[in-house]
C-alpha positions in Angstrom: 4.7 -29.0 -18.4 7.4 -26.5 -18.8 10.8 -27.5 -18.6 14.2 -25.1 -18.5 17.5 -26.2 -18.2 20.9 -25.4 -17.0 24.7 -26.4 -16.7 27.2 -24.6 -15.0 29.7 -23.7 -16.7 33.6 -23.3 -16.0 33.2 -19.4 -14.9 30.0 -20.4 -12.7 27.7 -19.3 -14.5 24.4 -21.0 -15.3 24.0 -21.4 -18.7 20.9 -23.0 -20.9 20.8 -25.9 -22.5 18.1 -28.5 -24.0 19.4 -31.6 -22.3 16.7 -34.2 -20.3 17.3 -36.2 -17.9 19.3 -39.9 -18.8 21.4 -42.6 -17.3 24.0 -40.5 -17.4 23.4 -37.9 -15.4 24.0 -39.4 -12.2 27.6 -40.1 -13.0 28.3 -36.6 -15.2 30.9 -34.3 -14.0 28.9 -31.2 -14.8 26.3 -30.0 -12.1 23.0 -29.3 -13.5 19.9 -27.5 -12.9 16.2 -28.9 -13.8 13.3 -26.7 -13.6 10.5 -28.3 -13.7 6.8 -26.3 -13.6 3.5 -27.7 -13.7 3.8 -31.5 -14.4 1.1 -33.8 -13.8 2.0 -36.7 -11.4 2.8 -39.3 -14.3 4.5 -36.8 -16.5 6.8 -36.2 -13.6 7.5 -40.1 -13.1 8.2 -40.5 -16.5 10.9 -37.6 -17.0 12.6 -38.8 -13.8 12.7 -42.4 -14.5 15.9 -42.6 -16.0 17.6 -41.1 -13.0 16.7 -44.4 -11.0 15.7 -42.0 -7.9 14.8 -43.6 -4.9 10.7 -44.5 -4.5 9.7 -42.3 -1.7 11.5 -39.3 -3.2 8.9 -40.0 -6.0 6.1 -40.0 -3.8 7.3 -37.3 -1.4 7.1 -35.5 -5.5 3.1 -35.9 -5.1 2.7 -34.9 -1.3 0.6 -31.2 -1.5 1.7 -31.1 2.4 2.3 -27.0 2.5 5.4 -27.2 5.4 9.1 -27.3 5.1 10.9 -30.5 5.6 14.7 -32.2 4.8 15.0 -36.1 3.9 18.2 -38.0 3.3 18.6 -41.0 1.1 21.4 -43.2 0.2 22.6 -40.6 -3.1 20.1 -38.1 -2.8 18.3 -35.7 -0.4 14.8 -34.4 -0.8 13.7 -30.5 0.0 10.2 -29.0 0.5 9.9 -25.1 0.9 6.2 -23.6 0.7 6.5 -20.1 -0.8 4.1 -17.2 -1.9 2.6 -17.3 -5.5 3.2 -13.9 -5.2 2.9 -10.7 -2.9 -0.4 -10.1 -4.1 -1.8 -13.7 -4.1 -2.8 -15.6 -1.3 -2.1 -18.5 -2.4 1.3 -20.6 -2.1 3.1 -23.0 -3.6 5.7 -25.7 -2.9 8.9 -25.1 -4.0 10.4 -29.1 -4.3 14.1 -29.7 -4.2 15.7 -33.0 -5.5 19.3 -32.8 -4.7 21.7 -35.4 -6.4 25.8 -34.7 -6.4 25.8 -33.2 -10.0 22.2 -32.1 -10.5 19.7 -30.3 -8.7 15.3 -30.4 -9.9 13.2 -27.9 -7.9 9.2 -28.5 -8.9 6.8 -26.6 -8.9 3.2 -25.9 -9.8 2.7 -22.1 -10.8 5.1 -19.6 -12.0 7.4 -18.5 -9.2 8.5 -14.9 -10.6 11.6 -15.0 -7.7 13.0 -18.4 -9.3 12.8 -17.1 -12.3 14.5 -13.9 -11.7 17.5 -16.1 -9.9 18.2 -18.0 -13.0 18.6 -15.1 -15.0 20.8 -13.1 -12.6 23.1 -16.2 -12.8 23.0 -16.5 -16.4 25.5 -13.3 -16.5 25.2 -11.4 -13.4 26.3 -13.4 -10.7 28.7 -15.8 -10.7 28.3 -18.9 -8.0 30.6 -19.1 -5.2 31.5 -22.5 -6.6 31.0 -24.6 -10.0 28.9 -27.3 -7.8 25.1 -28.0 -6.6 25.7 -26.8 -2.9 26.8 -23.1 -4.1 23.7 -23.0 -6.7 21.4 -24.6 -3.6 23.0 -21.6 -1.3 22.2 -19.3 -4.1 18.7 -20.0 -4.5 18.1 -19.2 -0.8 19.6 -16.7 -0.9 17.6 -15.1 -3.4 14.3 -16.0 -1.7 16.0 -14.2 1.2 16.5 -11.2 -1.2 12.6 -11.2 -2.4 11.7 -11.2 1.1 14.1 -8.1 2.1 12.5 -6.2 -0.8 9.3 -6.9 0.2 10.2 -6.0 4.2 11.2 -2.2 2.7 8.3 -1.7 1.2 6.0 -3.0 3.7 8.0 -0.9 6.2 7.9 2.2 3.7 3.8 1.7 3.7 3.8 1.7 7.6 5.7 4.8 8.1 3.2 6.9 5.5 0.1 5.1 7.1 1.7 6.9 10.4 1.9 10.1 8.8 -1.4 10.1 7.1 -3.7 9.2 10.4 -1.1 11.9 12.2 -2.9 14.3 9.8 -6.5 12.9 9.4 -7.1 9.1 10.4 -10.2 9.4 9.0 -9.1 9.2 5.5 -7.5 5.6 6.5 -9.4 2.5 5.6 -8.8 -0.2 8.3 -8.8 -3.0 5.5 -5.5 -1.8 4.7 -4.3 -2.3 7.8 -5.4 -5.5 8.0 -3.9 -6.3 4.6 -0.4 -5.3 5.8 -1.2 -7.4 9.1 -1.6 -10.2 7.1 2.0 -9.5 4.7 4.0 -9.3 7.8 2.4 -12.5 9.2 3.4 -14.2 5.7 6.6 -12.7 5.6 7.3 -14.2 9.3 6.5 -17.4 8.3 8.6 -17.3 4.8 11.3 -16.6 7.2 10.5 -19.3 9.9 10.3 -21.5 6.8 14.3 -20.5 5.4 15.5 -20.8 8.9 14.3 -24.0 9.4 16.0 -25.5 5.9 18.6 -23.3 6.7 19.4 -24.9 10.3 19.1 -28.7 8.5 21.5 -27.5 5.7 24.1 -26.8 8.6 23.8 -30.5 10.2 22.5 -32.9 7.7 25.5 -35.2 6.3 24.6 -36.7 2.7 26.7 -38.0 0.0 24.0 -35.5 -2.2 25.3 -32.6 -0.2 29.2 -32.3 0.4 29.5 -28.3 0.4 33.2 -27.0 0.1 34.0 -25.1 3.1 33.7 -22.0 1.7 30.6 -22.8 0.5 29.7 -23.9 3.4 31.2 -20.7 5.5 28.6 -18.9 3.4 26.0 -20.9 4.3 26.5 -19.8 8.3 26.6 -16.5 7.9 23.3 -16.7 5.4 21.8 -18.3 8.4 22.8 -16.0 11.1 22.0 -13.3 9.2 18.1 -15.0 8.4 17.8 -14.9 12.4 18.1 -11.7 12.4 15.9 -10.6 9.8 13.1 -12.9 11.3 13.6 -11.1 14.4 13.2 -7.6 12.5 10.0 -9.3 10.8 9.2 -10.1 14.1 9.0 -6.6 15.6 7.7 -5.6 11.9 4.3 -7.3 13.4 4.5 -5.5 16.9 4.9 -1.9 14.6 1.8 -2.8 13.0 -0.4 -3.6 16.2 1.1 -0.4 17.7 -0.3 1.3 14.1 -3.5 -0.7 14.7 -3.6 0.8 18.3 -3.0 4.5 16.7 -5.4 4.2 14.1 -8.3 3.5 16.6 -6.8 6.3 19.1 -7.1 8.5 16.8 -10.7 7.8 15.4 -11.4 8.0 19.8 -10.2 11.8 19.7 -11.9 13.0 16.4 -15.5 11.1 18.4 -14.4 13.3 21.1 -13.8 16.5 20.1 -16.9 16.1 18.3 -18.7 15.5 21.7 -16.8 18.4 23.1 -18.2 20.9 20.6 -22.0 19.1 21.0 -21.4 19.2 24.9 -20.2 23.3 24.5 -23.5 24.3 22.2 -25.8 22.4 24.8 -23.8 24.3 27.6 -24.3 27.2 26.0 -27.8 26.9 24.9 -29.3 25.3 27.9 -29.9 28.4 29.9 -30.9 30.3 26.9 -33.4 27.8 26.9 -34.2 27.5 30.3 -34.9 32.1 30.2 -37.0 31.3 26.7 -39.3 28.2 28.4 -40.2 30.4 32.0 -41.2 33.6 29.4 -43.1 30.9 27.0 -45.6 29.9 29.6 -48.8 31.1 29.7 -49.4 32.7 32.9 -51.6 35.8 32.8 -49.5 37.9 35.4 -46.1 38.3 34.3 -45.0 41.7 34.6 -41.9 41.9 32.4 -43.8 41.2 29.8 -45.9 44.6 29.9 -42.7 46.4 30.3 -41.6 49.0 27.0 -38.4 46.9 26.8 -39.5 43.9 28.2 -38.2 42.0 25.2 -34.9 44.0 24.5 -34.0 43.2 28.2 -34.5 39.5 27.7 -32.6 39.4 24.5 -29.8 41.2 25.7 -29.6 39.2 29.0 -29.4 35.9 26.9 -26.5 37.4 24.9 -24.7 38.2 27.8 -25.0 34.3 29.4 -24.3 32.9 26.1 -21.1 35.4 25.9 -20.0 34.3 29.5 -20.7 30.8 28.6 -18.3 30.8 25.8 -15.9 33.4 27.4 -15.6 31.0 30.3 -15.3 27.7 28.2 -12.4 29.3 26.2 -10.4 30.2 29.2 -10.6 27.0 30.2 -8.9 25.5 27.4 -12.4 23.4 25.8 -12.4 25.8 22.2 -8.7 24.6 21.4 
């Protein structure tokens, strides 16, 4: 089990300290931040004990139910956000909010490099909008917004070369990458479903846990309005890669047939060639032209000139281009 704490100080920032969780905590007029990774189901009972949280938050704690979801108790309100491991993982994890008026817990199993990478941006980058667990809740989201904007560029970036590359030779594309990026945009989609829909509860939910000031809580609107409409531009992120999908297999349909187009021109053009060769190839014992001086120059020379019509006429008509 890996614990990391934090206060907040008086210029909002979060700074690191070695404190645990106690009696006091509940009643302390600092607002506080425990991060708690990979505890076993007992460990976790044990370190929260002393903050006399209510049962069901406790076993909510053990519930590996991957969806997002909001309860309210009495002093305290319980989050669940299922999150991404990582870009390159598959697998998820769920990121567990207990919210009390001065402290916040978030749980979780694996390493989370976006948590991470919030706390220390607050540490001496970014100050909260306000020295209280509503602004550092807002700010968390925020930041998992932020991961998911990155990762929109760059998925957006790898569409538009994937465009120009089967442009130039769709050939060279491999259609499990394709896939792959199918299967990012339908993850980031469902990230964003997922902060929308703890988002909207955030707006609406009255606790004595969560009592945002209303600036804070001004923020928290426009966060949400502007998460609508980046899960519409997600949205239309999976539509761009269909219509890539679609392009990719359009263009493998014209390399098969210009390749049929060239086959179909050299049988054109060989077929009567063929057809002169097979009638002077049987063995009849009367054919005339062949006991003529220039019997076989004549032959040759009329299967150059059809072959040279052949392709004279194919070109004008556009099928060498």
């Amino acid at each position: 089990m890996e614990l990391n704490c934090y206060v907040v100080n008086s210029d909002r920032f979060l700074e690191p300290c070695s404190d645990r969780p106690d009696a006091r905590w509940p009643a302390s007029d600092t607002p506080r931040w425990l991060d708690i990774q990979a505890a076993g189901s007992d460990k976790l009972d044990d370190l929260l004990m002393p903050l006399g949280l209510h049962p069901l938050i406790l076993k909510d704690c053990r519930d590996r139910r991957g969806v997002a979801r909001l309860e309210v108790f009495d002093r305290a309100m319980y989050l669940t956000l299922p999150m991404p491991i990582g870009w390159e993982d598959l697998r998820h994890t769920q990121l567990r909010m207990i919210v009390l008026p001065m402290t916040l817990i978030t749980v979780h199993e694996t390493f989370v490099p976006g948590l991470s990478a919030i706390a220390a941006d607050c540490e001496s980058e970014t100050r909260l909008a306000a020295t209280s667990i509503p602004a550092l809740i807002h700010h968390i989201l925020a930041g998992l917004i932020e991961t998911d904007a990155q990762f929109y560029t760059r998925l957006r970036g790898r569409i538009d070369m994937i465009f120009g590359e089967i442009d130039e030779s769709g050939e060279r594309i491999d259609i499990s990458e394709i896939i792959e990026m199918k299967r990012d945009a339908a993850q980031l989609v469902g990230n964003c479903e997922d902060l929308l829909h703890v988002f909207n509860m955030l707006q609406t939910i009255e606790s004595k846990a969560f009592q945002p000031a209303a600036s804070t809580q001004a923020h928290i609107n426009r966060q949400s309005k502007g998460l609508e409409r980046f899960h519409l531009t997600c949205i239309r992120i999976e539509s761009r890669l269909k219509d890539l999908q679609q392009h990719y297999h359009l263009s493998l349909q014209e390399a098969a047939d210009n390749r049929l187009r060239v086959l179909t021109i050299i049988s054109a053009v060989f077929l009567p060639l063929t057809f002169i060769a097979g009638i002077y190839g049987m063995n009849f014992q009367y054919m005339p032209e062949l006991e003529g001086q220039y019997g076989y120059f004549t032959v040759l020379g009329a299967m150059l000139v059809v072959g040279l019509a052949l392709l004279l006429f194919f070109y004008r008509c556009g099928w060498l281009k």
